[in-house]
C-alpha positions as CSV (number, residue, x, y, z in Angstrom):
1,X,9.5,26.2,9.4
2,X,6.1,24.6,9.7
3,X,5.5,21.3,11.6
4,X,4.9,18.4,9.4
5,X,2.2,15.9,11.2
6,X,1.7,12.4,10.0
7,X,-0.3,9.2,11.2
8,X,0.7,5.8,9.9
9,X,-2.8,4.7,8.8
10,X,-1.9,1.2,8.1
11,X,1.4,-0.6,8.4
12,X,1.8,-2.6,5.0
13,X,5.0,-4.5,5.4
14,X,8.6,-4.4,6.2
15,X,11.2,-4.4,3.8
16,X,14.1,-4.8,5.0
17,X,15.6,-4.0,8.6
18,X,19.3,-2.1,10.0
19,X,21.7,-4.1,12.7
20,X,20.5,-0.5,14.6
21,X,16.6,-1.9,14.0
22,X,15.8,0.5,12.2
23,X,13.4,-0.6,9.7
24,X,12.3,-0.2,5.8
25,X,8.7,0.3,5.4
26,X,5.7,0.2,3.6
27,X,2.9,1.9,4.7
28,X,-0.2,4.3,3.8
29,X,0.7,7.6,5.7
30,X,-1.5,10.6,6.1
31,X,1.1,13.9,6.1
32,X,-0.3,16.8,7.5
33,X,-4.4,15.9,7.7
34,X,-4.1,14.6,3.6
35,X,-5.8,11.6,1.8
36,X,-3.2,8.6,3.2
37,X,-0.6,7.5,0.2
38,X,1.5,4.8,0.0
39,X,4.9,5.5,1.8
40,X,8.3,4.0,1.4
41,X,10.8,5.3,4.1
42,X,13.1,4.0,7.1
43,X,11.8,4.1,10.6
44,X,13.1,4.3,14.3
45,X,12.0,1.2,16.0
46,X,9.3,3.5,17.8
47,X,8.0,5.6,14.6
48,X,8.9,8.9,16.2
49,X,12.2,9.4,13.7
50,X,12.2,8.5,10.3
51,X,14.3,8.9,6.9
52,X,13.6,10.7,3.7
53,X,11.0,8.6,1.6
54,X,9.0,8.3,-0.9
55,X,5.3,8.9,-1.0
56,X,3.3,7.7,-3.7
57,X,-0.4,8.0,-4.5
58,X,-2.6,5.3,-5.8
59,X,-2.2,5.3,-9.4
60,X,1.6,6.0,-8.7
61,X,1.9,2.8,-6.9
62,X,0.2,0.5,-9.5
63,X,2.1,1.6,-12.2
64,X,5.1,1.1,-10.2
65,X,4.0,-2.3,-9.4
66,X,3.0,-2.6,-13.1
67,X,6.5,-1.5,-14.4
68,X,8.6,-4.2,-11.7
69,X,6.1,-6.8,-13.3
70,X,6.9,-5.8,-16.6
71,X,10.6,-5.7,-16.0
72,X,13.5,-7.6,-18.7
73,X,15.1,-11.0,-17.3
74,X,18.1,-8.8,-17.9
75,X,17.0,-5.8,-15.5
76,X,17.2,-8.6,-12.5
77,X,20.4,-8.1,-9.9
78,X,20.6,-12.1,-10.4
């Protein structure tokens, strides 16, 4: 199986964190010397070990963003 390289071009935000400190991320990653895309995934605390994700490119992301904004009262978990 081929190695899988990636650099965390920027660090974006945490989400959300584990009692094990693990940590839900977003970031722009570059995977395998590609144009960086906007990454969803959990993280070690160093970044060496991380969980599946989701990677999204730029147009994927603002129509995501687009959709949550455009969400029903009734679609809320409150």
């Amino acid at each position: 199986m081929a190695e899988i390289t990636f650099e965390i071009t920027k660090e974006l935000g945490v989400i959300s964190e584990t009692a094990r400190g693990w940590t839900r991320e977003l970031n722009l990653v570059s995977w395998n010397d590609r144009e960086p895309k906007y990454d969803i995934r959990d993280w070690s605390p160093d970044h060496t070990r991380m969980s599946k994700g989701v990677s999204l490119t730029e147009e994927e992301m603002q129509k995501l963003v687009e959709l949550f904004a455009a969400r029903d009262e009734e679609d809320s978990f409150e």
